[in-house]
C-alpha positions as CSV (number, residue, x, y, z in Angstrom):
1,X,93.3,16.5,-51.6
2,X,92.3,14.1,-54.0
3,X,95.6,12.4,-54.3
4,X,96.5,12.0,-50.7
5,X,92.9,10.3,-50.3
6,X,94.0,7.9,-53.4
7,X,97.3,7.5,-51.7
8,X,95.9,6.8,-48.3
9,X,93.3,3.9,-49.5
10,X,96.0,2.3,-51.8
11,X,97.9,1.3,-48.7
12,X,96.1,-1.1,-47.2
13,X,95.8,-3.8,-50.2
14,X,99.1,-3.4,-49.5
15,X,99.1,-4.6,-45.8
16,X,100.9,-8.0,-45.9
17,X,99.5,-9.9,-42.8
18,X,101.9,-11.9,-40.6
19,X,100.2,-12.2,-36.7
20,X,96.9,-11.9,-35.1
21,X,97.8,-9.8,-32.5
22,X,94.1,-9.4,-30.6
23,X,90.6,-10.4,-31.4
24,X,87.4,-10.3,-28.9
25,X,89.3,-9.0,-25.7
26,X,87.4,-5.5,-25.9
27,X,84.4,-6.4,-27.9
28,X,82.0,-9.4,-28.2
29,X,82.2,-12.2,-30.2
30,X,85.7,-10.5,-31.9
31,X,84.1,-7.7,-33.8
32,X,87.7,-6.0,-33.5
33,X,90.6,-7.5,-34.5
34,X,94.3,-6.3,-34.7
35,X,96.7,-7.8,-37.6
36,X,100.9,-6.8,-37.3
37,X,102.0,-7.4,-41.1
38,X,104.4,-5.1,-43.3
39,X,103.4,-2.4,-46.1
40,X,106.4,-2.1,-48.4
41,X,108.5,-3.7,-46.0
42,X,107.7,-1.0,-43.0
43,X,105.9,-3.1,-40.2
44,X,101.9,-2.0,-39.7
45,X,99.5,-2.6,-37.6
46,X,96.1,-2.9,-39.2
47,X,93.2,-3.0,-37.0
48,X,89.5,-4.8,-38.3
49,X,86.2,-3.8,-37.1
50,X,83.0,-4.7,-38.6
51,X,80.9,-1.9,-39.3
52,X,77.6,-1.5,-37.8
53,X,74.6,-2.8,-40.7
54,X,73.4,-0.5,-43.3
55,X,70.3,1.0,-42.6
56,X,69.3,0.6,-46.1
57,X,66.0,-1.3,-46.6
58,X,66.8,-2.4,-50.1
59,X,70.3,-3.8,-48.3
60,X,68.3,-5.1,-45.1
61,X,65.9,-7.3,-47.4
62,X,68.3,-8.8,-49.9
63,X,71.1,-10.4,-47.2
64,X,68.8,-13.7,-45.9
65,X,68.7,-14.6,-50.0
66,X,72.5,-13.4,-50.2
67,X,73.8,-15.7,-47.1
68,X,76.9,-17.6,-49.2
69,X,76.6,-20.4,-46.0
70,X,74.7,-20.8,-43.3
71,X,75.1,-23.6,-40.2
72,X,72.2,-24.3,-38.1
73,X,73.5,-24.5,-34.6
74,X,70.7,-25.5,-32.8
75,X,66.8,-25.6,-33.0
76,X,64.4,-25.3,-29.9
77,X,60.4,-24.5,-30.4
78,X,60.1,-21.1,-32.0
79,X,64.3,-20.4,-31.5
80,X,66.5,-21.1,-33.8
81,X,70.4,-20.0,-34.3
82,X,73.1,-19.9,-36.8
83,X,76.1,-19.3,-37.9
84,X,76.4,-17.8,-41.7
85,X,79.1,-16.4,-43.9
86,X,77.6,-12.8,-46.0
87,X,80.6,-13.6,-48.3
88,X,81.9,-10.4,-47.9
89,X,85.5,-11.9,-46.1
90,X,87.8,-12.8,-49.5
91,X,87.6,-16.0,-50.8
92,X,85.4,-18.6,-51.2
93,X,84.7,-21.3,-48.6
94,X,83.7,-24.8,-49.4
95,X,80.1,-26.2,-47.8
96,X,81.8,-28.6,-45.5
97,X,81.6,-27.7,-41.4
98,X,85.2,-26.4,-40.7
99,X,85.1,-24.0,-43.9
100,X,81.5,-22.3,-43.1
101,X,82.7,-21.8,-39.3
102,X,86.1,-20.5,-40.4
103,X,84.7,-18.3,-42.6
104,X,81.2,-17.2,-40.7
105,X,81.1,-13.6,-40.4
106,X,77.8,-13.5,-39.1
107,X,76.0,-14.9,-36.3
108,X,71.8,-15.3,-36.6
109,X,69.1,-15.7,-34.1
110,X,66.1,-16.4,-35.9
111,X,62.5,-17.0,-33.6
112,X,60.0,-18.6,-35.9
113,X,57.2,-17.9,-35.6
114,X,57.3,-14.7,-33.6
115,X,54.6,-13.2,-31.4
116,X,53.7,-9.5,-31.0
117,X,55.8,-9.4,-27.8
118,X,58.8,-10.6,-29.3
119,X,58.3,-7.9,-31.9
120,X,57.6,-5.5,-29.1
121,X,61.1,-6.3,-27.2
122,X,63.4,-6.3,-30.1
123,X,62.0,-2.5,-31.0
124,X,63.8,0.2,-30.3
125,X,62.2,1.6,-27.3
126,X,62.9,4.0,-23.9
127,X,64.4,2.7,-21.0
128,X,63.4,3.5,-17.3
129,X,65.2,3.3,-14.0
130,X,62.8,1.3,-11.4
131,X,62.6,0.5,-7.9
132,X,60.8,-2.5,-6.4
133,X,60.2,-2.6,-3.0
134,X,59.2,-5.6,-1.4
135,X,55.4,-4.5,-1.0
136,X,55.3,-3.7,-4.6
137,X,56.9,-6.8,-5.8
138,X,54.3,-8.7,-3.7
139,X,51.2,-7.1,-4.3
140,X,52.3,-6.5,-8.2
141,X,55.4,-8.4,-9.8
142,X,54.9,-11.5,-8.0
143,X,51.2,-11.8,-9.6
144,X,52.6,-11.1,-12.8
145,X,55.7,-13.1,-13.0
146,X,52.9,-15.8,-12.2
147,X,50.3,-14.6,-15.1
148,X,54.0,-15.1,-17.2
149,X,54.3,-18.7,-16.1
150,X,50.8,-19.6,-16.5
151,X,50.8,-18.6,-20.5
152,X,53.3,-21.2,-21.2
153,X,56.2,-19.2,-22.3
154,X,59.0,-21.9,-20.7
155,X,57.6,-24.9,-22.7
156,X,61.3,-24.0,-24.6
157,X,63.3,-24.2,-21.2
158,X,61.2,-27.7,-20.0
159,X,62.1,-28.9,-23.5
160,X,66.3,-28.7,-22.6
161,X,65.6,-29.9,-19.2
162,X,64.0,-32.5,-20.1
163,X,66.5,-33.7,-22.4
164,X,63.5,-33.3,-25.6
165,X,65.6,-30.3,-27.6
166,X,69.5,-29.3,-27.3
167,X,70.9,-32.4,-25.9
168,X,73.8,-33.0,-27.5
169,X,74.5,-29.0,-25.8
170,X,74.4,-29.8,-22.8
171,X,77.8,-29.9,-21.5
172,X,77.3,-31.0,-17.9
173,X,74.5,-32.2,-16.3
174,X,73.6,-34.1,-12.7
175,X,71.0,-37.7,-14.1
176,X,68.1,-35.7,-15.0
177,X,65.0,-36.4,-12.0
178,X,67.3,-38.1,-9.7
179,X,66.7,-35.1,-7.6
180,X,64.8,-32.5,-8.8
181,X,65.9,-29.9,-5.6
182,X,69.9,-30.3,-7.0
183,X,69.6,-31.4,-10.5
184,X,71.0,-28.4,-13.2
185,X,72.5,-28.3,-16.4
186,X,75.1,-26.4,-18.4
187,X,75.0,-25.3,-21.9
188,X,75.7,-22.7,-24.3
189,X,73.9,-19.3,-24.2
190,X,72.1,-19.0,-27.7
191,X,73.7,-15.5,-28.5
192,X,77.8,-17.1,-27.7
193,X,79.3,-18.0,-31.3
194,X,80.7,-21.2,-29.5
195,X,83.7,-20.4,-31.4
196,X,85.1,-17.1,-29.7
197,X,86.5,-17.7,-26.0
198,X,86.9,-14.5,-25.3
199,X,83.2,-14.3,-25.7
200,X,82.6,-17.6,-23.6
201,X,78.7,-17.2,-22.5
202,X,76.9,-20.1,-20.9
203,X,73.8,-20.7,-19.3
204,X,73.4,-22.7,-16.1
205,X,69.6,-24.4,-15.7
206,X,68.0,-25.8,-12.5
207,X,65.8,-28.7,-12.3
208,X,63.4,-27.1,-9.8
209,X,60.9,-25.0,-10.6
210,X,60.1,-23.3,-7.5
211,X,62.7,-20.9,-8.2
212,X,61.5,-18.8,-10.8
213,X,64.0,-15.9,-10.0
214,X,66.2,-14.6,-7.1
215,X,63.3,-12.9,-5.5
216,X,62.5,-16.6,-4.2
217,X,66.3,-17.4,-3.0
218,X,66.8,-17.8,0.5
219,X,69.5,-17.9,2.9
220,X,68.6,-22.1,3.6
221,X,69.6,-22.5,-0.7
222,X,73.2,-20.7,0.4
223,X,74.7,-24.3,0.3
224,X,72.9,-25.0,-3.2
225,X,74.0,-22.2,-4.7
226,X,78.0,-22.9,-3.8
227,X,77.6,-26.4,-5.0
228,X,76.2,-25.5,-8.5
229,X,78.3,-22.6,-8.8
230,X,81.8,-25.1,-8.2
231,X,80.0,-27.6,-10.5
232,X,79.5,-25.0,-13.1
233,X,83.5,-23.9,-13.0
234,X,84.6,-27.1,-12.9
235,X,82.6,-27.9,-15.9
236,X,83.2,-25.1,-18.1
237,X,87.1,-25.4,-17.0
238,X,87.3,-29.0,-17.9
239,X,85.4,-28.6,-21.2
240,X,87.3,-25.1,-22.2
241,X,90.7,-26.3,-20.8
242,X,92.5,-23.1,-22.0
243,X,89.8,-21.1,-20.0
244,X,90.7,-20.3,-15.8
245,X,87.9,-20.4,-13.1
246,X,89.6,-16.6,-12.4
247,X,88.7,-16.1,-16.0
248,X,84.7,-16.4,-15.5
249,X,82.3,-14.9,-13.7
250,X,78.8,-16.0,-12.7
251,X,75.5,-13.3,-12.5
252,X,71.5,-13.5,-12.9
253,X,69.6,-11.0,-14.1
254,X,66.7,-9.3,-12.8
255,X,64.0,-9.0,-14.1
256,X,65.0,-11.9,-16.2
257,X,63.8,-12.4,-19.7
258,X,61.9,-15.7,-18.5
259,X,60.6,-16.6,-14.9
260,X,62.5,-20.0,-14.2
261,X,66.0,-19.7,-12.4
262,X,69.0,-19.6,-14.5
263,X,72.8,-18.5,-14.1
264,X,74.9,-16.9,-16.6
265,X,78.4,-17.9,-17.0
266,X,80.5,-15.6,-19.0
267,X,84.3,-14.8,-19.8
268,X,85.8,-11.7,-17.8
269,X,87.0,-10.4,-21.2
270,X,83.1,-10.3,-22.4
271,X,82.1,-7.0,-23.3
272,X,79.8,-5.5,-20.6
273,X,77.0,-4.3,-22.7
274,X,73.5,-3.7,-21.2
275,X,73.0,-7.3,-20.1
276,X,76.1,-7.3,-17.8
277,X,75.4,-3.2,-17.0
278,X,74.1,-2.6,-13.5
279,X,69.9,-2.4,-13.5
280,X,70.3,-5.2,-15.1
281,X,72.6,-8.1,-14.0
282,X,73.4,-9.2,-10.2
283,X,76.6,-10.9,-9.6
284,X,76.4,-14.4,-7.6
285,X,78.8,-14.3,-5.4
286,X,77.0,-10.6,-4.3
287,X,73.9,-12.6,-3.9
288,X,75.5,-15.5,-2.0
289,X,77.1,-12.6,0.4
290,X,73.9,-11.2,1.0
291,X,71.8,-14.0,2.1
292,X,74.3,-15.3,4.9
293,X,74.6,-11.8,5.9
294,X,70.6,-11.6,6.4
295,X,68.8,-11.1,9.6
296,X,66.6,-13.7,10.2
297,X,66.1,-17.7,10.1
298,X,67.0,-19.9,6.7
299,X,63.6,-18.7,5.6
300,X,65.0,-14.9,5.4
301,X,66.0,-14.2,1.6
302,X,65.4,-11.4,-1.4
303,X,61.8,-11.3,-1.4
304,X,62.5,-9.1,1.5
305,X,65.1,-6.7,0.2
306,X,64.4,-3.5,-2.4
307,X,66.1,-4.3,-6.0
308,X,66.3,-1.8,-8.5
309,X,66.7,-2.0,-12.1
310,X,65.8,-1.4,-15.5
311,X,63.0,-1.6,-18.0
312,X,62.5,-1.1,-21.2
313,X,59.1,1.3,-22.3
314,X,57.6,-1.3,-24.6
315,X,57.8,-4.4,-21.9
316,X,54.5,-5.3,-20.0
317,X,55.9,-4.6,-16.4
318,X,56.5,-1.5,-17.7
319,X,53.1,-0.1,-18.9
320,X,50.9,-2.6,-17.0
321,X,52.6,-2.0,-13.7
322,X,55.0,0.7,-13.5
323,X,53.7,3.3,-15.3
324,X,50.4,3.1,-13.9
325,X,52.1,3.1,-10.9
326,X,53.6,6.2,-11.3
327,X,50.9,8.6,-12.8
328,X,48.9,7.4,-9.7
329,X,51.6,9.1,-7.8
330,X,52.1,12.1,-9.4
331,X,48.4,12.4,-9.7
332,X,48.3,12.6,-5.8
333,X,51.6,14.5,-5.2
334,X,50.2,18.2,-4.4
């Protein structure tokens, strides 16, 4: 037994690498990737996959000192994000740009400094399956998407907008103010390693800030919504010439993580984890179908419809709002 184990791990320093063959197609940001090479003159395939972090606390304190390089790739208010190499890869990679993002094996979000609630929805935590009818999103979500506003939690948005943090991002964007009812940029999503196409994630930002999720689209903003959409192709296409429109898709999410409108433009070959899962993200184009399809005026839009979706146990809409909600009703069910 002991020898066929020896046997078995002696082959693969052995592997003699000739072609990438796939990297990123099934999983995000190229956690997998398949090598065709030769062992002893015998083609084999090898196939890479990072393994998921040690749970080890001793491990889990000592890699921010162990980082061999790190890259800042951007900085707004509290968030910051980087690419790093653990040195773990083989070799060893010089400190100038090209080296530290050839060799980066890890990708860092770092928010500095944190608040309770940030610790609160990065915990592990339960997940429940909501409904929100358009009485209860009225008479409950509306007030507190507006209590969200009113704390000052999108001073970090305003800041891109505005053209104060993450300007040299920003790869498309109609003259800032010239009119605030069309103006949007596009720019990198903070979790997309701007290196992996495969894992292309954008994010498209309005001007306007009326719009603080689809709940307040209507079927008059049909014609909006088409234009930024094309502008939002057109640019990702012209900056990512090896990238299709066919190859993208645009969605929202609801409930969003902050209350101003946003799209999210992401590569078909992305791997659909919870924020692309259903409860969670709502594709454009099924929005755009569903307001022209609307009874009703231009005024008629998705305050009026019943969204369901999904919330973690730790979040606020969760225990100020839904929970309540439902021991009330169970409290009153015979």
């Amino acid at each position: 037994m002991a020898e066929g184990k020896a046997a078995a791990e002696a082959l693969v320093p052995r592997f003699k690498f000739e072609r990438l063959l796939n990297q990123g197609t099934y999983n995000q940001a190229g956690r997998r990737s398949s090598l065709s090479g030769t062992i002893d003159g015998q083609p084999a395939l090898l196939i890479l996959e990072r393994a998921p972090f040690p749970s080890s606390t001793d491990y889990l304190a000592s890699v921010p000192a162990s980082l061999q390089t790190i890259k800042n790739l951007g900085a707004n208010d509290i968030y910051h994000w980087y690419l790093a190499s653990s040195g773990g890869g083989g070799g060893s990679p010089s400190t100038d740009d090209s080296s530290q993002e050839l060799f980066a094996d890890l990708k860092i979000n770092l928010i500095y400094p944190c608040t309770p609630k940030h610790i609160q929805k990065y915990s592990k935590q339960g997940v429940r399956f909501v409904t929100e009818t358009p009485a209860l999103y009225a008479s409950h979500v509306r007030p507190y998407m507006a209590a969200q506003r009113a704390a000052g939690r999108l001073n970090w948005v305003f800041n891109i907008i505005e053209g104060v943090k993450e300007a040299s991002d920003v790869i498309y964007r109609t003259p800032y103010g010239q009119d605030p009812e069309e103006g949007f940029l596009l720019l990198p999503d903070l979790n997309w390693d701007r290196t992996t196409l495969d894992a292309l994630h954008l994010l498209g930002l309005v001007e306007r800030r009326d719009i603080w999720s689809l709940r307040d689209l209507r079927r008059k903003h049909v014609p909006w919504l088409r234009h930024m959409r094309d502008k939002f192709l057109d640019a990702t296409t012209r900056v990512y010439p090896s990238i299709e429109r066919d190859q993208l898709k645009l969605y929202v999410h609801y409930q969003p993580t902050y209350y101003h409108f946003h799209i999210h433009i992401v590569h078909v070959a992305l791997e659909a984890g919870a924020t692309q899962a259903t409860g969670k993200a709502v594709g454009l184009e099924g929005i755009i179908s569903q307001l022209e399809t609307m009874a009703g005026d231009d005024e008629a839009g998705m305050e009026g419809t019943t969204l369901c979706y999904t919330l973690g146990e730790a979040s606020d809409l969760w225990v100020d709002v839904f929970e309540p909600l439902k021991r009330s009703a169970a409290a009153q069910s015979p």
